[in-house]
N, C-alpha and C positions, 0 to 999 in steps of 0.2 A: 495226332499228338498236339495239344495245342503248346503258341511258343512261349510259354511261363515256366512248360516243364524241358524245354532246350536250354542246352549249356555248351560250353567250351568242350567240354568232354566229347562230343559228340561231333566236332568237326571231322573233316576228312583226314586228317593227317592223324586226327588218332584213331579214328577208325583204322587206318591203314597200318598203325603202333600194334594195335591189338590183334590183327591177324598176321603180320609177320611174328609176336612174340606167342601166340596161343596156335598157331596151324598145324605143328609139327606133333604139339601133345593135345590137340582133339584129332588127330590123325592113328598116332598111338593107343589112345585112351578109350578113344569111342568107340573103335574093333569092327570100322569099315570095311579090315581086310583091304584086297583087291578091288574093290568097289572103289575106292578112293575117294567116298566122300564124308563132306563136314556137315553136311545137312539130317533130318529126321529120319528114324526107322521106322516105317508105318508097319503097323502090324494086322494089315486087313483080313478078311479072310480069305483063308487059302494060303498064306503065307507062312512059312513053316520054319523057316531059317535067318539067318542076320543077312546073308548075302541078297535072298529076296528083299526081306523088308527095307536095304537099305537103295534097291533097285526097284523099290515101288516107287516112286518119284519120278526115276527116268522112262516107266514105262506109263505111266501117267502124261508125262509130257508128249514122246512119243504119239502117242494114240492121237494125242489133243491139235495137235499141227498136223500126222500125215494127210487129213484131208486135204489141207490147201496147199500143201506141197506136190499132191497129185496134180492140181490144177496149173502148176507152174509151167511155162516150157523151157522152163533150162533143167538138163540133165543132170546137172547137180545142185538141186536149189541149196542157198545160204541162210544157215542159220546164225542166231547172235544169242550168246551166252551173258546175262547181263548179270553180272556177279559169277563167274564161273569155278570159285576156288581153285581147286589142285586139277581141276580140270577132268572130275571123273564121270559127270553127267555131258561134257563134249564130245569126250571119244568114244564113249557106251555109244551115242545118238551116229556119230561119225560110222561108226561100224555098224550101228541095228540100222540105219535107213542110209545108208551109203551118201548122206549129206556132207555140206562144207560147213563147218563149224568158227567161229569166233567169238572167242571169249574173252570178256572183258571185268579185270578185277582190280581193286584201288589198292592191293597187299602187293609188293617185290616178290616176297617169300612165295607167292600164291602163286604168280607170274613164271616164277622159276620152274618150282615145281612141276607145275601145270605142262611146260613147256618139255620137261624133264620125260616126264608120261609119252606126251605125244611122239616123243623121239624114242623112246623105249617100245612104244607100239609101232610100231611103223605109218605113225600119221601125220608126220610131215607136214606133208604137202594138201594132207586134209583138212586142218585144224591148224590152228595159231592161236595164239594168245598175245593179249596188252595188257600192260598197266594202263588203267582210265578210272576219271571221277565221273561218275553220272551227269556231275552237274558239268563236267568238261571234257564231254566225249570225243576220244580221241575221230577224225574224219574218214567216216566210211563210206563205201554205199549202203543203199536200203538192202537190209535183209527178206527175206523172205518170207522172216517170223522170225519172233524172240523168244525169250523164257528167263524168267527170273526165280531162283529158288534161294528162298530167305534170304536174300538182299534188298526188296522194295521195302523191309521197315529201317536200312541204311540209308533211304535218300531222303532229302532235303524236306521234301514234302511230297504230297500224292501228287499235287497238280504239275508239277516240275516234272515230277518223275515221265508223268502219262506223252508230257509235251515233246520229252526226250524218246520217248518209243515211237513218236508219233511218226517222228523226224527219221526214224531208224528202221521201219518196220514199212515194206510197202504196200498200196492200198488195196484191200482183201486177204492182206497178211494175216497173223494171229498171233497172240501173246499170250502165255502163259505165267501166272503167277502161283508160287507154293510158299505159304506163306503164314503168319501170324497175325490176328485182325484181333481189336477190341468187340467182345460180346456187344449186340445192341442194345441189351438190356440189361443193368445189373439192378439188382434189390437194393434200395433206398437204405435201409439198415444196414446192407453191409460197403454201401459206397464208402465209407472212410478206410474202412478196412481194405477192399476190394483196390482203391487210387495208390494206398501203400505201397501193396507187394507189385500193383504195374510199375511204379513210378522205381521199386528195387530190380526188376525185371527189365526194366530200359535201362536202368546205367549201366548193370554190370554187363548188357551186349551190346553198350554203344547205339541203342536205335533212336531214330530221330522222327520217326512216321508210322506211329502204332493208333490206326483208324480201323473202323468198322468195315464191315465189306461193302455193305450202301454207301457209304462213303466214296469208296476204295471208284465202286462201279462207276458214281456221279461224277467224278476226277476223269476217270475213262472217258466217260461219254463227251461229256465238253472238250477230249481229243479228236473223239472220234472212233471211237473202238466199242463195240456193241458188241456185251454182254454175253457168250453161249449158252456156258455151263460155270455154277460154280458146287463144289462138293466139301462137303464138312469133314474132314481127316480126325478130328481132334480122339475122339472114342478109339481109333487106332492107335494113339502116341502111346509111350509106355514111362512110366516114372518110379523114382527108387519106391519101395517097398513104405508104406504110409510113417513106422517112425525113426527108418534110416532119413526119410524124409525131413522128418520134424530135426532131428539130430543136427543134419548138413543145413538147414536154415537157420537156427539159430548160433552153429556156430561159425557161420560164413557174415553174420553180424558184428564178428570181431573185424578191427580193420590193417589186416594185412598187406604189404606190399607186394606184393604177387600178380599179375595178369590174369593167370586162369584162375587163382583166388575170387578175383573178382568176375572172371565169366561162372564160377559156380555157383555164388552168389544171384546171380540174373540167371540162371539155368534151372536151382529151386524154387527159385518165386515164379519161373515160370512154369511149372509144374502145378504149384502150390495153384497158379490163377487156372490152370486149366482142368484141375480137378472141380474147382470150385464156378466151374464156365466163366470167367472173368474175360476169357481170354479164346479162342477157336482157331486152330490151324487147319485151312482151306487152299484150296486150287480152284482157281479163278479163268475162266478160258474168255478173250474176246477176241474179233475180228475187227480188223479197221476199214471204215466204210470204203467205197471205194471211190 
């Protein structure tokens, strides 16, 4: 995202406004159920239900780190949840691979919650949660891998972000990103159009770092983190119906004062960009050298 289209809107403290005032009703609304999360339903194949699709992400990540968690010798390798929400992709992970989980999210609401969960499951002592900004990450040790699931288009920039995993994550670790990238190619005719509904699509979710994925990877690399896998999700996402579609877009053009008003707003144009490829939600695996 270059810094012309950054604003005030987009700092930390309203990032942090917008998921204490919107968690509770994308919690409600979204129909994660038990899942407990605020992130994508991927609808791949094979996937038959909401519960799967909304737990295609965590078994995504799962698969993408248990290699180099075998390689560790500590009994219980650590993980770091870098945006962790209400906390339902830590305890899922916490319970499938009997890991230690830390999650770290810049929302109170999220924090609570989050924390709520883990004491409601009996994880304890397996899983914690902080409040933290990216760019002012609270003092840990190195993980043993991280994973960020749609919060890397939250930070500051790609290269900050990469430098803060770099710092976080120990060397032969892995990180996973799920995520939202800009297409690398859009058609020349529709770039005016195409810049619009990004540029409606980044206010109304507060993002600050909507790059390409050769981008995303060169960021990487200049950390130190070499590339595995990366895979194209977006043909799995699912969006309203083409003109409940057009309906909720243009009437989310009006300007109301509302929170989620305004994430539905950035929720149809994001739709809108990814019907039209503007836009590619991917998972991104690297390892960091050693």
């Amino acid at each position: 995202m270059s810094e012309h289209h950054k604003s005030a809107e987009n700092s930390a403290s309203a990032i942090a406004e917008y998921y204490n005032n919107n968690t509770r009703l994308f919690l409600g609304l979204g129909g994660s159920g038990d899942v407990a999360a605020i992130h994508r339903a991927i609808w791949a194949p094979g996937v038959t239900d909401k519960a799967h699709a909304f737990n295609y992400l965590n078994v995504c990540v799962a698969n993408a780190l248990q290699p180099c968690l075998l390689l560790t010798d500590c009994n219980q390798p650590q993980l770091l949840d870098l945006g962790c929400g209400v906390g339902g992709t830590s305890t899922w992970l916490a319970q499938a691979l009997g890991v230690k989980v830390t999650g770290i999210t810049i929302s109170s609401e999220q924090q609570k919650l989050a924390t709520e969960r883990a004491t409601r499951l009996g994880l304890e002592s397996q899983v914690g949660f902080l409040q933290g900004d990216f760019a002012a990450m609270p003092d840990l040790d190195a993980s043993d891998a991280a994973f960020a699931i749609e919060s890397f288009v939250h930070a500051s920039n790609a290269g900050d972000f990469f430098s803060m995993a770099a710092r976080c994550v120990k060397p032969g670790g892995r990180l996973v990103i799920c995520d939202d990238f800009l297409s690398p190619q859009i058609n020349a005719r529709e770039k005016a159009r195409a810049d619009a509904w990004i540029r409606r699509f980044q206010r109304g979710w507060h993002l600050n770092n909507l790059v390409t994925a050769d981008q995303a990877v060169a960021a990487a690399s200049q950390q130190g983190f070499d590339l595995l896998e990366s895979h194209d999700l977006s043909a799995h996402t699912r969006s309203f119906h083409p003109m409940l579609l057009l309906l909720v877009s243009q009437l989310t053009r009006i300007p109301l004062p509302w929170s989620y008003w305004n994430n539905l707003a950035g929720g149809t144009a994001l739709q809108i960009c990814l019907r039209r490829s503007w836009t590619q939600y991917r998972v991104l695996v690297w390892q960091r050298r050693q």
